[in-house]
N, C-alpha and C positions, 0 to 999 in steps of 0.2 A: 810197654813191651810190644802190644799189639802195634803201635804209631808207628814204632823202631823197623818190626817187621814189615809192615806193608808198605814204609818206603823203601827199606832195600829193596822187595820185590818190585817194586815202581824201576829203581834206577837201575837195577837189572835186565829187566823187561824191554827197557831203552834203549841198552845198548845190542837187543838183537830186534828190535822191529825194526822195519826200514825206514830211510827219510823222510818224513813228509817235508815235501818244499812246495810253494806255489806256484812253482814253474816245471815246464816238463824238463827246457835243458839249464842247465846255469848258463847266462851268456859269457862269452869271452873277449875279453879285451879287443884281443884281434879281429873279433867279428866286429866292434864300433870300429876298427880302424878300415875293415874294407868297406864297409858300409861308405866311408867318408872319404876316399879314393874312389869309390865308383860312379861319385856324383857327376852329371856331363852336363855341359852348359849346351843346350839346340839353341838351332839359327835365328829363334825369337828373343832369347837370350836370358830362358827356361831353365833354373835347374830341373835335372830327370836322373832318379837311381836306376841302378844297375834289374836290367833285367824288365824294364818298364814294359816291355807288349806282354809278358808270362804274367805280371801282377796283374795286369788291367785285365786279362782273360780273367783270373781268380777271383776279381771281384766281382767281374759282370754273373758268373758262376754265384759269386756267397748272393747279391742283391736280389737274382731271380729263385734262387731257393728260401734267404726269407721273408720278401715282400713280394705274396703275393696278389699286392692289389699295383704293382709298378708295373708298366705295359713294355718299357723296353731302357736300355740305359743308354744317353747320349755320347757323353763327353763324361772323361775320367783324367783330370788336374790334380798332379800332385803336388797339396799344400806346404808339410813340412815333415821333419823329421827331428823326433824327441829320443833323447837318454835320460838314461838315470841311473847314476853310479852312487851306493853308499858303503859302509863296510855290511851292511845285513843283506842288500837286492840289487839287481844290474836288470834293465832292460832294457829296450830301445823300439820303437817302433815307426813307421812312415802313418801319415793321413792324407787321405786322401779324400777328394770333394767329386762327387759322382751329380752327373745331370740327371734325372728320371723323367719317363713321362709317369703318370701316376692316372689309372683308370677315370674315367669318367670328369678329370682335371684337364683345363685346355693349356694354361702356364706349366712350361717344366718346372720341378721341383729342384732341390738341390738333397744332398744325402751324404752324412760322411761317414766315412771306412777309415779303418786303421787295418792296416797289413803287420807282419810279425816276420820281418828277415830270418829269423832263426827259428821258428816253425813252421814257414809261409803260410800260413793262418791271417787269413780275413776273417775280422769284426765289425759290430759296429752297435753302437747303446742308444741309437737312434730307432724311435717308433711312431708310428704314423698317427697322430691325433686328428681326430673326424672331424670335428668341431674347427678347431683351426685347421683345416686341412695344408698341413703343415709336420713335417718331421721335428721331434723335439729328444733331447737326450732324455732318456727313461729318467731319472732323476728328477728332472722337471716335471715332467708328470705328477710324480708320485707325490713332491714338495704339493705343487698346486689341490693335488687329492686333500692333502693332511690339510690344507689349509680351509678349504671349501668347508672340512666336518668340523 
């Protein structure tokens, strides 16, 4: 009886909390489809999406807030652009490949960003390791950590 009752209350409870999803919007079909009409081909013979001088401000913006050991950013190359359609998540995002100089480094680095069409939101899971002075995907990091102990 106890079981009985505290799953009702469970699926109760359910249907008045609000959604948790892992996304703030749900994407919509339509946003991959301007995404993919907005792409231009420049005179190099580059694809570039829609809006490329406002991304490249926002990244130079997310890289000097959070690397601050990067002195200035060069050059911002847009690599590619991924979706991901299944029946449970939709997203899609652009990456991008940023030049840096990096404090007391005489070679530019390289750095990669990912932008978010649908909450123009820059990231990036790249972090600066000392030792290899060298940007690596946090993940690596941490893989190498576990391995070391």
């Amino acid at each position: 009886m106890k079981n009985t009752l505290l799953f009702s209350f469970v699926i109760i409870a359910s249907f008045f909390s609000p959604a948790v999803t892992a996304q703030e919007k749900q994407v919509k079909i339509v946003d991959f489809i301007e995404q993919h009409e907005g792409f231009e081909e420049n005179e190099e013979g580059e694809i570039v999406p829609i809006n490329i001088k406002e991304i490249n401000k926002k990244i130079r913006f997310f890289i000097e807030e959070k690397y601050a050991n990067v002195e200035y950013t060069r050059n911002i190359i847009w690599d590619s652009y991924q979706t991901f359609l299944s029946p449970f998540d939709r997203y899609h995002y652009h990456t991008f490949i940023s030049q840096v100089k990096v404090e007391n480094i005489k070679r530019l680095k390289y750095l990669e960003v990912t932008y978010d069409p649908l909450t123009e939101k820059v990231n990036s899971s790249f972090i600066w390791n000392e030792e290899e002075l060298e940007f690596f995907p946090e993940e690596e990091i941490k893989e190498g950590e576990e391995k070391e102990e």
